[in-house]
C-alpha positions in Angstrom: 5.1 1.6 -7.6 4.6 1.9 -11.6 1.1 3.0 -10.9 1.5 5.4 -7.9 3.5 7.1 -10.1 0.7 7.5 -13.0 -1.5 9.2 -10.7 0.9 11.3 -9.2 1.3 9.8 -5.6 5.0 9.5 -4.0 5.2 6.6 -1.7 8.2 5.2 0.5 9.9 2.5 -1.6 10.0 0.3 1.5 6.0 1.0 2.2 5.6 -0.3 -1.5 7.6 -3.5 -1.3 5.9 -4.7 2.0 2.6 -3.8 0.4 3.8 -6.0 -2.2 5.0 -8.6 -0.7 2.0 -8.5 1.2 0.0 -8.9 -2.0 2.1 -12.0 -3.2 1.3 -14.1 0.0 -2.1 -13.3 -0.6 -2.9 -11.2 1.7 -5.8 -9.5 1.9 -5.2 -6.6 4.4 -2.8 -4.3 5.7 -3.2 -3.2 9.6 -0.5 0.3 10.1 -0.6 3.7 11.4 1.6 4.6 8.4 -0.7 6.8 6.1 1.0 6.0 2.6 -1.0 2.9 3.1 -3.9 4.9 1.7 -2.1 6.0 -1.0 -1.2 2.1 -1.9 -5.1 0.8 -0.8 -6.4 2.6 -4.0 -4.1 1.3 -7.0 -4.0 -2.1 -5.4 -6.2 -4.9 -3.5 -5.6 -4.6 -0.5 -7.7 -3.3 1.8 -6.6 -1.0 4.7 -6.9 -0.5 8.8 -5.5 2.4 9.9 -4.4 2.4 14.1 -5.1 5.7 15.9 
């Protein structure tokens, strides 16, 4: 969250603490159709499929 705030970017608190909760399992990608996933993709790891 720390650094989407430094660049600027608002984010759903509960989109953040999957994303990081997927990070501390060690995962390596997050498959949504929730857009603030983008957001999280750049200041983290994780690497992003978005569903149409």
């Amino acid at each position: 969250m720390g650094s989407l705030l430094r660049i600027g970017q608002q984010v759903n608190a509960l989109d953040v603490l999957i994303a990081g909760t997927a990070v501390a399992n060690g995962a390596e990608k997050i498959i949504s159709k929730d857009r603030d996933y983008e957001k999280i993709a750049k200041v983290s790891d994780l690497k992003l499929e978005i569903l149409r």
